[in-house]
N, C-alpha and C positions, 0 to 999 in steps of 0.2 A: 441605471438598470434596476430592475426587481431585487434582486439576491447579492448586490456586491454596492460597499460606501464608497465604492471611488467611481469618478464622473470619467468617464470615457470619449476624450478628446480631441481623440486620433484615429487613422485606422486601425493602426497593430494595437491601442488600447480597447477599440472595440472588436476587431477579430479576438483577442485573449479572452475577451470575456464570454465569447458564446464557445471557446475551447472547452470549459466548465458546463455552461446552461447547459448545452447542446447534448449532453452526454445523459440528461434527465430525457432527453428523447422528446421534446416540448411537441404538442400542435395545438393552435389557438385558435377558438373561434368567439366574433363579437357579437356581446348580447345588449349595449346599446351604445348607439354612435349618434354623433352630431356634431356635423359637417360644415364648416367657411372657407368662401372661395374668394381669393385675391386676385391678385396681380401677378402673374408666375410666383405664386402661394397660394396654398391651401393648406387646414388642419382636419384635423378628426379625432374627436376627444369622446371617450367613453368609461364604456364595463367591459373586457374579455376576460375571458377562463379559458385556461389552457391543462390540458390530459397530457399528463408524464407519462409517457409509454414504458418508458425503465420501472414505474412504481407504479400506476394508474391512478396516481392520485390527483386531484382535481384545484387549480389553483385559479383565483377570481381576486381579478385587477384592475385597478384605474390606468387609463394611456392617455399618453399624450403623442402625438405624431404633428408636426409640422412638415408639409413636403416644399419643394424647390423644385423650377422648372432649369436641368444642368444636363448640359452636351444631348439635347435632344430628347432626354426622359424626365419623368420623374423621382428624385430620391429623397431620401428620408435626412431634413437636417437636424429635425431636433424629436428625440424619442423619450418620454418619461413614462416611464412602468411603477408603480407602485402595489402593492398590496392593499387590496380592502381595510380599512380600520378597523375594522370588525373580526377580521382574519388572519393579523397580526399575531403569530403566535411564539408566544419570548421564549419557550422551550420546548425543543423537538419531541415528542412523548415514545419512553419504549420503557418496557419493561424487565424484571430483573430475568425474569428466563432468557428475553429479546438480548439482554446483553451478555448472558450467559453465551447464545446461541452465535456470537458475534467469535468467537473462538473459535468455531467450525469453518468459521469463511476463511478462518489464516489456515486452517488445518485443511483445507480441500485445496488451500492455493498451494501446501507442500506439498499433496500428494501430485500436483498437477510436476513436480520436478523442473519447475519453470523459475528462476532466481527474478525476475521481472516479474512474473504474475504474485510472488509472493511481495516485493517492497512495493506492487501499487497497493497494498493494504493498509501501508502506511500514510499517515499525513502528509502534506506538503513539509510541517516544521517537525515530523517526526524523529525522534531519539529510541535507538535499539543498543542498549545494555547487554550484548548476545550473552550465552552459557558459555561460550568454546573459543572466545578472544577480549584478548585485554583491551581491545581500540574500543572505544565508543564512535557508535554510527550514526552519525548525525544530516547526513542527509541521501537523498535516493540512491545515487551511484554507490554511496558506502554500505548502505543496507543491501543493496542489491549481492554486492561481491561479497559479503560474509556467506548471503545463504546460496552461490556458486559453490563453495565448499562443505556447507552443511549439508544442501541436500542429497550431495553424492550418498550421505548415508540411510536415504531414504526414509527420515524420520516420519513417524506418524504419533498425533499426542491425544492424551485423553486426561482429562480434567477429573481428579481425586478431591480435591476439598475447593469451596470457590464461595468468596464475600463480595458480592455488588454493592456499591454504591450512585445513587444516582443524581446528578445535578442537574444546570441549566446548558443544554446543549452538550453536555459531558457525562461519561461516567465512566467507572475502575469496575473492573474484574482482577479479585488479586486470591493466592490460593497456592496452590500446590498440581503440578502437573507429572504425567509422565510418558517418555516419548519409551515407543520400540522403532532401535534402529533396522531396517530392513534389509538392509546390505549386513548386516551380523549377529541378524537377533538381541544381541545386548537391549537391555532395559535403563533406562535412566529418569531418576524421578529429580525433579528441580521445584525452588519457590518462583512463583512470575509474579510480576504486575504488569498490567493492560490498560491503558488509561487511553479513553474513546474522545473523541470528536465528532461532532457531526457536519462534514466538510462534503460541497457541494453536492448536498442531496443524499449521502450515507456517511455512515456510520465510519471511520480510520481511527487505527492505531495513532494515538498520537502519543505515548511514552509505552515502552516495553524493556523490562528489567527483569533478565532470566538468570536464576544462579542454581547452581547444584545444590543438594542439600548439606550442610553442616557435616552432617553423618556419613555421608557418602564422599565424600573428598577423600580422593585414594593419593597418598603422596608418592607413590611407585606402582608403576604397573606390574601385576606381576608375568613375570615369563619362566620358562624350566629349560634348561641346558638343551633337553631334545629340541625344543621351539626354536631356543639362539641357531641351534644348527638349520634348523627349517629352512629361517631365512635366507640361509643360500641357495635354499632350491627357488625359491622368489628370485633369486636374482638370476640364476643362471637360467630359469623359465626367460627371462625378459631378454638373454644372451640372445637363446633360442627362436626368438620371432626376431630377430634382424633388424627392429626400429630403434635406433639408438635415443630417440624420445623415451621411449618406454623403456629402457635400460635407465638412460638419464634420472625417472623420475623414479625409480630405487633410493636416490641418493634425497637426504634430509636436506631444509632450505640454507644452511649451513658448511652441507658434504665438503669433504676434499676427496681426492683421488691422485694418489701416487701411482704412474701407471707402469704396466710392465715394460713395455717398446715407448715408453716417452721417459725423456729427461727435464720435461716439465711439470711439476705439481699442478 
């Protein structure tokens, strides 16, 4: 294939890989062919250029197709796609605003409150170093359930200080950020680093390392005697709707309960 070093073999090798292509929204048309006909064989070897509907950007390739005459049609057994020599390009080109801007698309994917729309932002080999858990998330399904729990608080961030660096296929956005939670208004300002990939066709997170800042690390929350007592009206609200779910999840991951009508802890 065009876009990927591994030869595809098989079917499910070849279905995986247009999993990817397919999602650049590819359509081809050929700008020159030339055509040999066999024996239940034939090829067709040229130029096409194919229009990325996701980007509209315009991609011009050598092909190779060999077809077979099998169970009454024609199919395709041997396909070689390359890139023009010419058009070989060793580093995806963006710039330092382009990767500045690359922060908005993880921030529009929190506002969307979706835990799946935010870890497809991620790489395939992505690592999240979250702010608000000791685990390190090191791949989809883990990145995903961190921000099941962050976004309940409906964070939204806005970038204070930010140094790009750019490479070949890669670059960092590293800085200072700070989120307002929406479910409590509270403010929180953290250091991040952002380290980009350019993985099928855009732009992914591929390392994210979020920490509080130095100075803001609170070793106790603070609460006042009126609030400890508050608490029990949170609970006994939760008495009050009946759902013993929602009573249940009063209790810290932790809780005991000593009840009054049970003799079992």
């Amino acid at each position: 294939p065009t876009v990927s070093d591994v030869p595809r073999t098989d079917y499910a090798g070849i279905e995986d890989y247009f999993v990817g292509f397919l999602k650049m929204q590819p359509q081809g048309e050929i700008l020159e062919s030339h055509v040999t006909i066999g024996k239940n064989t034939c090829s067709d070897v040229g130029v096409y250029e194919f229009t990325m509907g996701a980007t509209g950007k315009k991609v011009k390739g050598r092909y190779s197709f060999i077809y077979v005459h099998e169970d009454g049609e024609w199919k395709i057994n041997h396909h070689h796609s390359s890139i023009m020599p010419e058009g070989i390009v060793t580093a995806e080109p963006i710039s330092e605003d382009e990767v500045r801007g690359l922060f908005g698309l993880w921030n529009d994917a929190l506002a969307s409150k979706d835990p799946e729309q935010v870890a497809r932002r991620y790489s395939k080999a992505g690592v999240l170093l979250p702010t608000v858990s000791d685990v390190p998330r090191t791949d989809y399904a883990g990145i995903e359930d961190y921000f099941v729990g962050f976004l309940k608080m409906q964070p939204q961030g806005e970038i204070l200080e930010s140094h790009v660096t750019i490479g070949k296929n890669t670059c960092s956005d590293v800085g200072v950020y700070e989120f307002t939670m929406g479910a409590t208004g509270k403010k929180v300002k953290g250091r991040y680093s952002f380290i980009y990939v350019h993985e099928d066709g855009e732009w992914k997170i591929n390392h994210h390392h979020s920490s509080i800042m130095p100075e803001g690390i609170v070793t106790a929350e603070p609460i006042s005697e009126d609030e400890v007592r508050g608490l029990f009206g949170l609970w006994n609200d939760a008495l009050a709707s009946k759902d013993p779910e929602q009573v249940a999840r009063r209790y810290s991951k932790a809780g005991v309960l000593l009840p009054t009508v049970s003799d079992v802890p």
